[in-house]
N, C-alpha and C positions, 0 to 999 in steps of 0.2 A: 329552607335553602335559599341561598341569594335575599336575605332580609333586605339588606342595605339600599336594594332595586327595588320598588315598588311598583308591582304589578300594573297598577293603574297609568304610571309614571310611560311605561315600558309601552303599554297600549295608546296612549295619546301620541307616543311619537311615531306609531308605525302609524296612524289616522291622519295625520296633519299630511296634508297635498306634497308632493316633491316640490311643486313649483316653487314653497316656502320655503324649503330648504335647499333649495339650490345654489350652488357658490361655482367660482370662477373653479377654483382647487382647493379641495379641503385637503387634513395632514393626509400625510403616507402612513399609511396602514402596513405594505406589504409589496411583494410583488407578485406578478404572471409567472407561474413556473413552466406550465401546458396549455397549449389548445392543441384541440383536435383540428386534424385535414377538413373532417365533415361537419356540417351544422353551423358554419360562419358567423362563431362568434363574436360579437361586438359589445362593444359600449358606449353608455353616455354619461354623461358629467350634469348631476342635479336631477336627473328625471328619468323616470321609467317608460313614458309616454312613446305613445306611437310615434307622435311628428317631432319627439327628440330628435336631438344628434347625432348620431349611432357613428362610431367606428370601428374598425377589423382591431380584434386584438392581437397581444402582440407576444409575444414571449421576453422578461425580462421587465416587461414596461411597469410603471409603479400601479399600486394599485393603492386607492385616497376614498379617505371619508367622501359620502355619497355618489360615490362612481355605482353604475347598473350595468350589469353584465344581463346577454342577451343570445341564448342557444337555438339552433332550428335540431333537425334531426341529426341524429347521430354526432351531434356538440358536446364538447366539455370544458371545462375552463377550470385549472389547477392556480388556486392563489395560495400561497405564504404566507405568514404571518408574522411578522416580528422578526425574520430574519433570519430563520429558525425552519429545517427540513419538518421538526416533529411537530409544525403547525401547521397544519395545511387545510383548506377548505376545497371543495373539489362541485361545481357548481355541473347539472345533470344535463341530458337533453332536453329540448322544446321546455327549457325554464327561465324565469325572470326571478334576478335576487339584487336586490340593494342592499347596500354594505352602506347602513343608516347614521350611525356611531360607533367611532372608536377612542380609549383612552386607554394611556399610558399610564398606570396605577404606578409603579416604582421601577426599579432597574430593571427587573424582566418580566413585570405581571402587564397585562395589558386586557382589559373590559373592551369587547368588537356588540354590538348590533347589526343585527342583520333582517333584512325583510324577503322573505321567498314570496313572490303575489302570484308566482305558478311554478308549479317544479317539482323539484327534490336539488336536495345535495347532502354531499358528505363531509364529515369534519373528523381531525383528528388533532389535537391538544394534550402535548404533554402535562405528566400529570406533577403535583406537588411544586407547582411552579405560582400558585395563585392565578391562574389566567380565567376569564369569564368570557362564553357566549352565551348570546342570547339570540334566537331565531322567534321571528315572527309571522306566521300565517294567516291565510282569512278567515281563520276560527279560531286561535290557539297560537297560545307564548309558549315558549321553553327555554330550559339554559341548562350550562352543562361546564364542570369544570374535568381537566384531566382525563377526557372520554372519548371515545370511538365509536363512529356509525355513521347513521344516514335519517334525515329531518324532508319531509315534505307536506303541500298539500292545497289546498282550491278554498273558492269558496265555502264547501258545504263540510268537508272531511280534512282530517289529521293525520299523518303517523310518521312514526316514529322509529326506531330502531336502534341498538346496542350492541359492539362485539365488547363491551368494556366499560366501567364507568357506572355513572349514575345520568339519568336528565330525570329534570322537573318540568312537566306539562301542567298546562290549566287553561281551563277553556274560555276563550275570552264574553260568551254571554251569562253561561252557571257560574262559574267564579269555581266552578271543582276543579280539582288537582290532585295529581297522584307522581311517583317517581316509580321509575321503571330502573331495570339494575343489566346487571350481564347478560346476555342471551335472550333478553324480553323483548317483543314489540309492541307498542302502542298503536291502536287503529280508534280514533275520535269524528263519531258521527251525533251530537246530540249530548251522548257520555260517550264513556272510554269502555275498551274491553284490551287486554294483557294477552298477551300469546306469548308463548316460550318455542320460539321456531329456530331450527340451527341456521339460519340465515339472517337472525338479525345484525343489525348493522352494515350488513353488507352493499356497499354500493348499486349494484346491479342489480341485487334484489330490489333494492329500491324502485328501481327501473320499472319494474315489474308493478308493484303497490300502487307508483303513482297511475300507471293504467288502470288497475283497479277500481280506484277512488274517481278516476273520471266518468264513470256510469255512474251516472246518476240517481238510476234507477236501484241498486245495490241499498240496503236495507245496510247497518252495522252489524247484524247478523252474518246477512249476506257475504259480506266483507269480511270477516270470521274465517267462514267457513271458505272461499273463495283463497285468502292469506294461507290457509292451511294445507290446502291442494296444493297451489302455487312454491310453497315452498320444498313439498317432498317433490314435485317434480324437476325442481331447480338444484335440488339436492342429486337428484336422480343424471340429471346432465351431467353436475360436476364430475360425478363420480364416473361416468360414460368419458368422459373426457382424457380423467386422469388415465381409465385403464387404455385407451388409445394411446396414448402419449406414452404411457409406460410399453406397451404394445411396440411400438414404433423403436422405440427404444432397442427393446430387445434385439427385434429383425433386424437392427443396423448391427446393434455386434457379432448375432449369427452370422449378418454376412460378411461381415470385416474379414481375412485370415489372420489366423492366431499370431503373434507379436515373438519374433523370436529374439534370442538373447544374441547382443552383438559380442563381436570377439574383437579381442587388441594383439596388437604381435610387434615388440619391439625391433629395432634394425638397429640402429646405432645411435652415434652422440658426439658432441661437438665441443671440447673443454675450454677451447676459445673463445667462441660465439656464444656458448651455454645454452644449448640447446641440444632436445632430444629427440630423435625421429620415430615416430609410433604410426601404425597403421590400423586403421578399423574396420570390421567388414560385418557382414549381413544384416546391415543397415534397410529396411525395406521404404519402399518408395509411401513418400508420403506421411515417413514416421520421423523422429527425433530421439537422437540418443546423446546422453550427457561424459564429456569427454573431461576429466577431471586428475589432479598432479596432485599428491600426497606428499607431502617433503617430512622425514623423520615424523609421521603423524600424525602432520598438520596441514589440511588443505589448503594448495596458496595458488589454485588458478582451475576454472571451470569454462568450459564452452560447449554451446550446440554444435551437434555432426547429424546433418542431415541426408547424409550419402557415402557409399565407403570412401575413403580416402587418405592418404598419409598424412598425417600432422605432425607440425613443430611444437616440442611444448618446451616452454621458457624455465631452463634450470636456475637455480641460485648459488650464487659464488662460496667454494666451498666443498668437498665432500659430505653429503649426504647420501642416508636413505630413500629412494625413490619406489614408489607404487604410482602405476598409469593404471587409471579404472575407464573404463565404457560401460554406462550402464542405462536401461531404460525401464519401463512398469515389471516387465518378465523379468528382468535379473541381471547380474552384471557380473564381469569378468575383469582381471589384472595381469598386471606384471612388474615384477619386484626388480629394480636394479641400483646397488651402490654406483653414484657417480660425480665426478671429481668435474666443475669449474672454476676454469683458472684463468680468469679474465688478463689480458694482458695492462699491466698497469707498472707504469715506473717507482722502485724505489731505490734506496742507495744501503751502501756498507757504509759506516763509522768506525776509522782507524784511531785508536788513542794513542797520544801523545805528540810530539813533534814528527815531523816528514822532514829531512833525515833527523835521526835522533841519534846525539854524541855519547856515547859513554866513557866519560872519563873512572878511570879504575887505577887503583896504584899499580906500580910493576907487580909479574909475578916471581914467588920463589923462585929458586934456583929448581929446576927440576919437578916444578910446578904443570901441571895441563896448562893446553894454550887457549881455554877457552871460558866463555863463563856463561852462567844461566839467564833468564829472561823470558819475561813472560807477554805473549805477544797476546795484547786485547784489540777485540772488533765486533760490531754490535752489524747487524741486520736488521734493517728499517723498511718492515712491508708496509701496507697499508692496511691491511689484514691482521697484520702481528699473529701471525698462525703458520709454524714450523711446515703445515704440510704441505704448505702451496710452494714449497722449493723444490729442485729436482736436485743438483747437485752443490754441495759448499767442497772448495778443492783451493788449496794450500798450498804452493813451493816453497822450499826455501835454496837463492842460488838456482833454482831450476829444476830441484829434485820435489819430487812431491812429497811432503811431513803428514801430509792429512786431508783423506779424503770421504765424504759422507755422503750415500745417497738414499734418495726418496725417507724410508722409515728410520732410517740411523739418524736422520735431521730432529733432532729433539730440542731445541731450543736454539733462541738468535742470538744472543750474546758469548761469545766465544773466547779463551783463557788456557791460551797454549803455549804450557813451556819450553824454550827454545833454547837451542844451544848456539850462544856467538862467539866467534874466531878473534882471539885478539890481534888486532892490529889491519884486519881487513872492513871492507863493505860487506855486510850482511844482509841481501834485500830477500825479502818476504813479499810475493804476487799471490793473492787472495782471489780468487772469482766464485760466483754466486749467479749460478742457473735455477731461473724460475722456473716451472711448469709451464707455463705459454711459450718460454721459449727465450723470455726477456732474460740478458745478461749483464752483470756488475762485474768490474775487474778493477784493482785498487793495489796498491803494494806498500809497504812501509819497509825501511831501509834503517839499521844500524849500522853507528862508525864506531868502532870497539879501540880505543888506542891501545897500544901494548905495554 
């Protein structure tokens, strides 16, 4: 695994002094996603040393080849990697990691080094991306592509961890190596010994291990058998934990009272304003219920109601179908009402032909009628182009009403009424056109009939 790295390569650069490798700023690697309140995080630039130059991290701040990050108790420090949530490295308490080398392999693969000289930490790296880590300890190399867990360890001991993935360990004096897979942990004292603990990889267990490993007196047996205790107990909390939490849970909804279903009750409606008055009640304190307008089927407006109270809800111009809903988790209630607005807005009548308009006609026979036919045309120009927004269309002619149509007899706007003219007088024809808002048209057209 990882050929192209040579073990030996790998180990000479975590041995060479920091002070050799120290630079003003090497590239960006990444940045600070998290510190912790407690264990006062810092860093230095080149060196891990005591009498470095230590400053308070930062959130946001970059994070560069050979920068040392530096935990007391209860520390942690969340770095990124490449810019990218699904890379992250998650450095533990009371630990020291140098972040040795990094390269930028192609578009998104990227090779990181890293040296733990005390600690633990965690890493998570997406996978099928080509990306390589490599963790160095004072016993023991590893690397790991596309994988999840937790890496730690001292002078004398190793280990290791997986919730996912693969890592390759090898002990840096035997030259042994082994890869651990999903759910394994690794514990290297001398050789390795494999555990299958439902805790590996997990950070916090980690927590746990690297106290382990700092007795010294602990045998890899010891250590074993120690890992194995540690982790059904750790198991044993989670699970303590969860059934409180769930616990806790419950007791809040037993004591909530039960969520009742809100009610609506329509009052009226506004054909001009276009709007409609609804009211909603048993609204309980400290809940939310959703107040929502249905037009012919189709939802076209919702809001929060968090107390009873009357509301306007905004109609669309037009007769439609309306449904007002109120409704919360427990259930929800309506009310169905057709309703007409009819915003007020100007339009006009189109009279055809001239204004007066002369009809020359031959004389009549002798014993002829004195009149003759005609047909009077006039168009209705809404904005709408929709018969139903008229209230009345009404006709004189001379002053006598010929034709009058209201509300549903309004069946279309262009109009073609045959009329009878008087020869030899004025014929005028007064047209008017009441809208529903209220808006009026009046127009007239006038024949001069000669005899």
């Amino acid at each position: 695994m990882f050929k192209h790295l040579s073990l030996s390569c790998l180990l000479l650069a975590m041995m060479v002094p920091s002070c050799a490798l120290a630079a003003p700023k090497g590239p960006k690697v990444g940045k600070v996603v998290s510190v912790s309140v407690e264990g006062l995080p810092v860093k230095s630039t080149g060196s891990c040393a005591e009498d470095a130059t230590w400053d308070a991290v930062k959130v946001n701040s970059a994070v560069r080849q050979q920068d040392c990050y530096k935990t007391g108790d209860g520390g942690s420090v969340g770095l990124q990697l490449n810019g990218k949530a699904e890379n992250l490295l998650t450095i533990g308490e009371n630990s020291v990691v140098n972040i040795s080398e990094y390269v930028e392999k192609n578009e998104d693969g990227f090779a990181i080094k890293t040296s733990i000289q005390k600690g633990y930490m965690g890493f998570k790296v997406e996978k099928n991306k080509g990306h390589e880590v490599y963790f160095g300890t004072g016993t023991a190399a590893a690397s790991i592509r596309g994988t999840e867990g937790a890496i730690g360890g001292n002078n004398t001991t190793v280990f290791a961890g997986l919730k996912n993935g693969a890592l390759w360990v090898s002990d840096s004096q035997s030259g042994d190596s082994l890869v651990i897979g999903e759910g394994e942990t690794v514990i290297g004292k001398g050789s390795f010994a494999v555990l299958k603990l439902k805790s590996s990889g997990d950070v916090n267990f980690a927590k746990i291990l690297n106290t382990l490993i700092a007795d010294s007196t602990l045998s890899l047996d010891d250590l074993k058998a120690a890992a194995v205790s540690a982790d059904s107990a750790y198991q044993e909390s989670l699970a303590a934990n969860a059934s409180a939490q769930s616990q806790a849970v419950a007791e809040k909804v037993e004591e909530a009272p039960s969520l009742k279903v809100p009610q609506i009750k329509y009052s009226s409606y506004d054909s001009l304003r276009c709007v409609a008055n609804v009211s909603v009640s048993d609204i309980q304190k400290g809940t939310e219920a959703r107040l929502s307008a249905v037009m012919d089927g189709t939802p076209i407006s919702e809001v929060g109601v968090k107390r009873n109270m009357s509301n306007r809800v905004k109609l669309r111009s037009g007769v439609h179908e309306y449904e007002f809903v109120v409704e919360n988790e427990s259930g929800r209630n309506s009310v169905k009402k057709t309703l007409g607005c009819y915003p007020m807005k100007p339009f006009s009548v189109k009279v055809f032909g001239p204004n007066p308009e002369l009809v020359q006609i031959p004389p009549a026979p002798p014993e002829a009628e004195d009149f003759i036919m005609k047909t009077l045309q006039f168009q209705i120009r809404l904005p709408e182009y929709d018969p139903s927004f008229l209230n009345k269309v009404t006709v004189r002619q001379n002053g006598k009403v010929i034709l009058q149509e209201r509300l549903s007899q309004i069946q279309n706007l262009d109009y073609q009424i045959p009329v009878e003219l008087s020869r030899g007088h004025k014929n005028r024809f007064d047209i008017e056109v009441i809208h529903k808002s209220g808006y009026a048209v009046k127009t007239h057209k006038v024949y001069e009939v000669n005899k």
